[in-house]
C-alpha positions as CSV (number, residue, x, y, z in Angstrom):
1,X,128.6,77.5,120.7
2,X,126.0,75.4,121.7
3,X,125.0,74.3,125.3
4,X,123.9,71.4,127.1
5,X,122.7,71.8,130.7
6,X,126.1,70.9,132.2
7,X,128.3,70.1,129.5
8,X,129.3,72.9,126.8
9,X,130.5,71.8,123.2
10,X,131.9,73.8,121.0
11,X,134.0,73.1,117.3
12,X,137.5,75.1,117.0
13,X,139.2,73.9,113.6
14,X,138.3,70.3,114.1
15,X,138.2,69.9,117.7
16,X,135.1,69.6,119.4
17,X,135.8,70.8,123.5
18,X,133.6,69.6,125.9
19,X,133.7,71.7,129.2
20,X,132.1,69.9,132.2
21,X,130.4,72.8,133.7
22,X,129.0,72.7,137.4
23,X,131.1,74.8,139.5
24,X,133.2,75.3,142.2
25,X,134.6,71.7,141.6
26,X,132.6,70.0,138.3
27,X,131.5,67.0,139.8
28,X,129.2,64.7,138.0
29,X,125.6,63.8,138.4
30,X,123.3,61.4,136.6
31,X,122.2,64.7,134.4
32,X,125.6,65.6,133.7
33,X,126.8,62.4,132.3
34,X,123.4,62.4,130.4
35,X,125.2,65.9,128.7
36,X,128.1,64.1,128.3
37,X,126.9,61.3,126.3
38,X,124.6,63.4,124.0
39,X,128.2,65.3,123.2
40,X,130.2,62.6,123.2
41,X,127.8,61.4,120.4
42,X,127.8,64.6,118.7
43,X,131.2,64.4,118.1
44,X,131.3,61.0,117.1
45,X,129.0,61.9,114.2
46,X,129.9,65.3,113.7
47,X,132.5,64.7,110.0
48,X,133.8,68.2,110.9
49,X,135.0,66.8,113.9
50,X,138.5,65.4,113.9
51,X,139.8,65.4,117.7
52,X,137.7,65.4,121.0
53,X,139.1,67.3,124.3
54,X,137.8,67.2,127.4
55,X,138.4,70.1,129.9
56,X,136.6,71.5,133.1
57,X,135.7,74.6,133.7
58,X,137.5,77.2,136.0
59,X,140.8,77.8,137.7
60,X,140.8,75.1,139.7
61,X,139.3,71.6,138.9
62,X,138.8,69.3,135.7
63,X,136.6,67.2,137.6
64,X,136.6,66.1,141.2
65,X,134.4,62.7,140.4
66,X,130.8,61.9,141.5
67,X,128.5,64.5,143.7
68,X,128.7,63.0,146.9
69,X,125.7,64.5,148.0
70,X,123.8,63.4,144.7
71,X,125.2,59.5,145.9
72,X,123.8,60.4,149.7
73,X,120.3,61.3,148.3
74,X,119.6,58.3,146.2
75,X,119.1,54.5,147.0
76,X,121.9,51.9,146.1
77,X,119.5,50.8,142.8
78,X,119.9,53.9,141.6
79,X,123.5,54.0,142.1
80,X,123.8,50.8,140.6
81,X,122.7,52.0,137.4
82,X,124.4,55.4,137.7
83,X,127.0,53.6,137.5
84,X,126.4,51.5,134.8
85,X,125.8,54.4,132.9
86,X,128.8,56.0,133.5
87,X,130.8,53.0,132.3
88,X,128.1,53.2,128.9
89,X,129.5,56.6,128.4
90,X,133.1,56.6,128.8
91,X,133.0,53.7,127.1
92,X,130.8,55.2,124.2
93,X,134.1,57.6,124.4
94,X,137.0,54.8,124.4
95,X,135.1,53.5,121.7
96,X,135.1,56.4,119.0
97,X,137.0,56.3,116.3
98,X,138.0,60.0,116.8
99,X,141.8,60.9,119.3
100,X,140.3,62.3,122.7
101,X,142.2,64.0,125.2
102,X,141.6,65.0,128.3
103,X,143.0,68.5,129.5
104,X,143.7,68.7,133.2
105,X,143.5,72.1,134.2
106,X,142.9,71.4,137.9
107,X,142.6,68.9,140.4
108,X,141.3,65.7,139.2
109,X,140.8,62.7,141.3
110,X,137.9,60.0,142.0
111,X,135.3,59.8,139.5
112,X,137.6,63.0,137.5
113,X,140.1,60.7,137.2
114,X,138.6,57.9,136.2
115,X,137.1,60.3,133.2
116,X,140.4,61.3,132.2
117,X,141.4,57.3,131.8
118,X,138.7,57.0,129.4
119,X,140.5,59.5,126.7
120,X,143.0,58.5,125.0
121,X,145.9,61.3,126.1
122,X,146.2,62.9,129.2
123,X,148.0,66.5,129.3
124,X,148.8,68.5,132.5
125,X,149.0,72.3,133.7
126,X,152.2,72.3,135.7
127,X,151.3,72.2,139.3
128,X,147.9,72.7,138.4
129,X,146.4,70.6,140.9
130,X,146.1,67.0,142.4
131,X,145.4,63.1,141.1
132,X,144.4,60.0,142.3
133,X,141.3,58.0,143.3
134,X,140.5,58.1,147.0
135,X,137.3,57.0,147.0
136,X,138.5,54.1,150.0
137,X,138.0,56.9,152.0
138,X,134.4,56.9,151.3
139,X,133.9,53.2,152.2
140,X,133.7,52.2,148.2
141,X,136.6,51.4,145.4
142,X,136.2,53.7,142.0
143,X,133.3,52.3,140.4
144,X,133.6,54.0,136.6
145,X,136.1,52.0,135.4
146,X,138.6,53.4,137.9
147,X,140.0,49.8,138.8
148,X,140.2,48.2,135.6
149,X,141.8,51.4,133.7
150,X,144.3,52.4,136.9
151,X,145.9,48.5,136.7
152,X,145.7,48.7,132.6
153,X,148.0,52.2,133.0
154,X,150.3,51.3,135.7
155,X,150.2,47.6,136.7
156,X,147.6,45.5,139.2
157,X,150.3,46.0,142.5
158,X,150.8,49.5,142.0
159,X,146.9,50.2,140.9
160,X,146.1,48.0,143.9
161,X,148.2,49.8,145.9
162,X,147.6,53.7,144.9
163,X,143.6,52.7,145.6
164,X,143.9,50.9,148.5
165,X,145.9,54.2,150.6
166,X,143.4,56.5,148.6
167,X,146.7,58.4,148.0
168,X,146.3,61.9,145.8
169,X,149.5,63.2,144.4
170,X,151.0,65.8,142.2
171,X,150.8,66.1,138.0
172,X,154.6,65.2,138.2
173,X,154.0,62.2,139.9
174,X,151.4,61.3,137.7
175,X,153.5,61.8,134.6
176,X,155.9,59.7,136.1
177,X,153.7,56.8,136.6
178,X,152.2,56.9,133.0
179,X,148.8,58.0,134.1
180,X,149.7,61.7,132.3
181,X,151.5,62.1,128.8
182,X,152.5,65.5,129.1
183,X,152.6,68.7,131.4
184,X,152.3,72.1,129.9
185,X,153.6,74.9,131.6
186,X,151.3,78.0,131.6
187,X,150.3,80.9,133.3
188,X,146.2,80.7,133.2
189,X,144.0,78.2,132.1
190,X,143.1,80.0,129.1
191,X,146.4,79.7,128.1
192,X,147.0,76.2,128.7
193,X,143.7,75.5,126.9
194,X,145.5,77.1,124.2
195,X,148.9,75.0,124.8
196,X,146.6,71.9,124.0
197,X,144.6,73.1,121.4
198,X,147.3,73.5,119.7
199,X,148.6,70.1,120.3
200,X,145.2,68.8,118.8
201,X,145.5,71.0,115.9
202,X,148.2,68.9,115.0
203,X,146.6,65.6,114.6
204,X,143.9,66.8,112.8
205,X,143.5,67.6,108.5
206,X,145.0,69.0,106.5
207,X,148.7,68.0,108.2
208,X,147.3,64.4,109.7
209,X,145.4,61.9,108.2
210,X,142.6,62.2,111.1
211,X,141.1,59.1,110.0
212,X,144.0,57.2,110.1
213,X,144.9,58.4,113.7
214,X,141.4,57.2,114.9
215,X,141.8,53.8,113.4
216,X,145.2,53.6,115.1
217,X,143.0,54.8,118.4
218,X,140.2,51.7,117.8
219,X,143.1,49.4,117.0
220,X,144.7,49.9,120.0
221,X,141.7,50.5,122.8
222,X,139.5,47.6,121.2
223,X,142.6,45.2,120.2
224,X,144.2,45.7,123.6
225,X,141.2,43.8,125.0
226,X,141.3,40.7,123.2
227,X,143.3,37.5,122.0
228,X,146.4,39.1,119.7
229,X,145.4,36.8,116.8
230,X,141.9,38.6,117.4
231,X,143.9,42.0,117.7
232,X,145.8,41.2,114.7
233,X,142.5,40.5,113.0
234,X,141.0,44.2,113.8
235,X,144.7,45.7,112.8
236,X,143.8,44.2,109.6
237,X,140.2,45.3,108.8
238,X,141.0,49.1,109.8
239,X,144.4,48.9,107.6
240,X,142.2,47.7,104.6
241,X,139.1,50.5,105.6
242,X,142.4,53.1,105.2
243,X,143.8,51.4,102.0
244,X,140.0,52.2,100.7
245,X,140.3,55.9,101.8
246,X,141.2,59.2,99.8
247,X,143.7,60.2,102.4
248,X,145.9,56.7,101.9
249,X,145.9,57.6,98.1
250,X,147.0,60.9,98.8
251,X,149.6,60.3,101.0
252,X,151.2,57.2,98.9
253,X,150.9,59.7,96.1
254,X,153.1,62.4,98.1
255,X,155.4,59.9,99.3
256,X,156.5,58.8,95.4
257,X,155.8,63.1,93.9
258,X,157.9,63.7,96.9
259,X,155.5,66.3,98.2
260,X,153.7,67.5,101.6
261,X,150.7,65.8,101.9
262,X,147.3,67.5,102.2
263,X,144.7,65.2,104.2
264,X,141.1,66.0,104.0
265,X,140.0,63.2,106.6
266,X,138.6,60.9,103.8
């Protein structure tokens, strides 16, 4: 395993974890997004690395946003590009070609949340903890792509409404409104890290073409975004990087010998 300062990343059978790391309640400074980026980037480059899942660290919290006290200290320029480079790295994350999910083992609300938007899947310990982005209650709306994400997941008039009450809720209600995928039931957080690990496991080689699931990933989070004759356009130029790749030759080969296919992410 090797460590950032407050961001751990380590590689289990394709998946690089990265564990935000600042107890009691993880919350994020300038330095720790810093760590985050370098591992986001890591990832990205790492070929080893199929899947990236974010977690926090503990019992209790994934991430309970921004260090309020960090945002007290500072003056508003500095927030400003604070800020800006939060949105850099989560989108630096959206961006990657690679599945990310986000494993909620705790509460996870303002600037937590709006981390957990950024990956791709978002899967739940049962009763594990609270959601939402209450940051009204601090005089200012969620400024790391909190407003734009929310109203993309759930609709402007709800998204409108759930930030303009600063309302936190339960993982149920969460999964209800599409802002979780699943909820795992489990009796520790080890063991629901476990639960999700094993769901990654499953998109990555040799039982998934990994490449193939982060071209459907870019297709989606960059085509989503733009004109659909331009979306149709970047459906296209992925489809033909996959024609082009060992895995698509090995999986139209064990469609016809009528075999299990074995991907090597190529």
């Amino acid at each position: 395993m090797a460590d950032t300062k407050l961001v751990t990343y380590e590689v289990r059978d394709g998946i690089a974890i990265l564990s935000l790391t600042d107890p009691p309640a993880n919350t994020y400074t300038y330095e720790m997004m810093q760590d985050l980026d370098t591992c986001i980037l890591r990832a990205r480059m790492d070929n080893d690395v199929g899947v990236i899942l974010l977690t926090g660290t503990g019992q209790k919290f994934f991430c309970a946003g921004a260090n309020i006290g960090m945002l007290n200290s500072v003056d508003p320029t500095f927030k400003y590009y604070f800020c800006l480079h939060a949105n850099e790295t989560l989108n630096r994350l959206e961006h990657t070609p690679k599945l990310t999910i986000a494993a909620l083992n705790g509460h996870t609300v303002g600037g937590g949340l709006e981390i957990a938007m950024a990956c791709d899947l978002r899967i739940a310990k049962k009763d594990g903890g609270q959601v939402g982005l209450p940051e009204i209650n601090l005089g200012v709306l969620p400024g790391t792509g909190g407003t734009q994400r929310m109203a993309r997941m759930v609709g402007k008039s709800k998204a409108i409404e759930l930030m303009v009450t600063g309302e936190t809720f339960g993982f149920d209600r969460a999964h209800e409104l599409g802002l979780v995928n699943r909820i795992y039931d489990a009796e520790s957080a080890e063991d629901f890290l476990d639960q999700v690990l094993e769901f990654a496991r499953s998109f990555t080689t040799p039982d998934r073409a990994s490449k193939a699931v982060g071209a459907i990933k870019r297709a989606v989070q960059s085509g989503a975004e733009v004109p659909f004759e331009s979306s149709l356009a970047i459906e296209r130029e992925l489809q033909q990087q996959l024609f082009q790749s060992e895995d698509a030759k090995e999986g139209l080969a064990a469609y016809i010998e009528k075999r299990k296919p074995s991907f090597e992410g190529r």
